[in-house]
Structure formats: C-alpha cells, structure tokens
C-alpha positions in Angstrom: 11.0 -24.4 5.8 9.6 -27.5 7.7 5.9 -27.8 8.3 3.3 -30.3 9.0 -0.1 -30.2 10.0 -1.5 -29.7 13.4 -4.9 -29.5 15.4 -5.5 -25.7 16.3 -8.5 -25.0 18.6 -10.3 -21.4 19.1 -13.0 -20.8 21.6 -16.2 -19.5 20.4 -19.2 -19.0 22.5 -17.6 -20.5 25.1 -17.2 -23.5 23.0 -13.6 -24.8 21.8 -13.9 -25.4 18.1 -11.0 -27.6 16.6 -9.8 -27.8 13.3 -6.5 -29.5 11.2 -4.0 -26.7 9.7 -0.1 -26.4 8.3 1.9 -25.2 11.5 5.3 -23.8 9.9 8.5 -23.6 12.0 11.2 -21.7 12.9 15.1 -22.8 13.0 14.5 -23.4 16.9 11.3 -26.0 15.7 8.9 -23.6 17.2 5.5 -22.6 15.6 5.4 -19.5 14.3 2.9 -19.4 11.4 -0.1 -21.0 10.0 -2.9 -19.7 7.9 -4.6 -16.7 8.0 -8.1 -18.5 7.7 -9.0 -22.1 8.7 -8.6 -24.2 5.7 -11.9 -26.5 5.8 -11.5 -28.5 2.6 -10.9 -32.2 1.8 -7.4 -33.5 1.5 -6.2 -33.5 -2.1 -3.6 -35.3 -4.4 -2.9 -35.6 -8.1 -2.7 -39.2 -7.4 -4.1 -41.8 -4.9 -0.7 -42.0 -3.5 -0.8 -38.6 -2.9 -3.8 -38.5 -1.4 -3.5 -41.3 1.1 -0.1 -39.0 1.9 -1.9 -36.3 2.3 -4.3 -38.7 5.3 -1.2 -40.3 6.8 0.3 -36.6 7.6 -2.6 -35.7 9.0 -3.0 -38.3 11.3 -0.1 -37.3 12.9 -1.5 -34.1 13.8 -3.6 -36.1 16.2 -0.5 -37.5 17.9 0.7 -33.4 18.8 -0.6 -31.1 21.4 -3.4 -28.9 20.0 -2.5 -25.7 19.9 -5.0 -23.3 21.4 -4.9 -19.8 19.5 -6.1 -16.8 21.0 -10.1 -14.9 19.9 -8.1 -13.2 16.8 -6.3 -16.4 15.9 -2.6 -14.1 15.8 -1.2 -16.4 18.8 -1.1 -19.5 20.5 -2.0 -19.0 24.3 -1.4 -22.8 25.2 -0.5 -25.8 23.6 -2.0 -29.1 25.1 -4.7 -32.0 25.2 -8.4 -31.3 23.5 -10.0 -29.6 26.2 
C-alpha cells in the first residue's frame, strides 16, 4: 500500500484549519484514506536518521495540493493551494 503524508485542511468557523496526515492510495494513485482523527504529535524515530526521515517526508507534503476535506472529514471536496 503506498502512502505519504499530505496537508489536509477543514473549515471551522469559517476558518480553514490545516494540518499534516498519511494520505494512503489506491492502485489508480488516488487518495482514498487517511486517519480517522488528525494526528497532532511530533515526528518520531528510533534513531536520528529516522527522525530527520520522518522531516524530509513531510516536507514533501508541502510540495502537494492540500486536500480540503469536507465538515465530517469522510471526503475530500477539492484538492488545491492553501486557501
């Protein structure tokens, strides 16, 4: 299963709030999943290497449309730039 991570955006209060998440893909390379709740913690790694991975993987997510998921977080309504 190929996944990375991704910038996912919700709209609250008529505010968008962003956040970093794994996107996992389908066989067509289409999103199709990602985690039931925002995960909000630090990057982790059982080594330094690891860790500094973990940063380089999710500095690509910056490089990817954000992907805009609907009030209940169950769909993506748009992908595109920070809004």
């Amino acid at each position: 299963m190929k996944w990375n991570y991704r910038v996912f955006a919700i709209e609250d209060r008529e505010e968008w709030y962003y956040y970093i998440d794994e996107a996992y893909y389908n066989k067509y390379d289409k999103v199709y999943s990602w985690s039931a709740e925002p995960y909000f913690g630090s990057p982790r790694g059982n080594s330094l290497e690891e860790l500094q991975k973990s940063h380089e993987l999710i500095a690509i997510a910056f490089t990817k449309p954000v992907l805009y998921l609907n009030k209940h977080r169950d769909e993506i309504i748009e992908e595109g730039k920070f809004k």
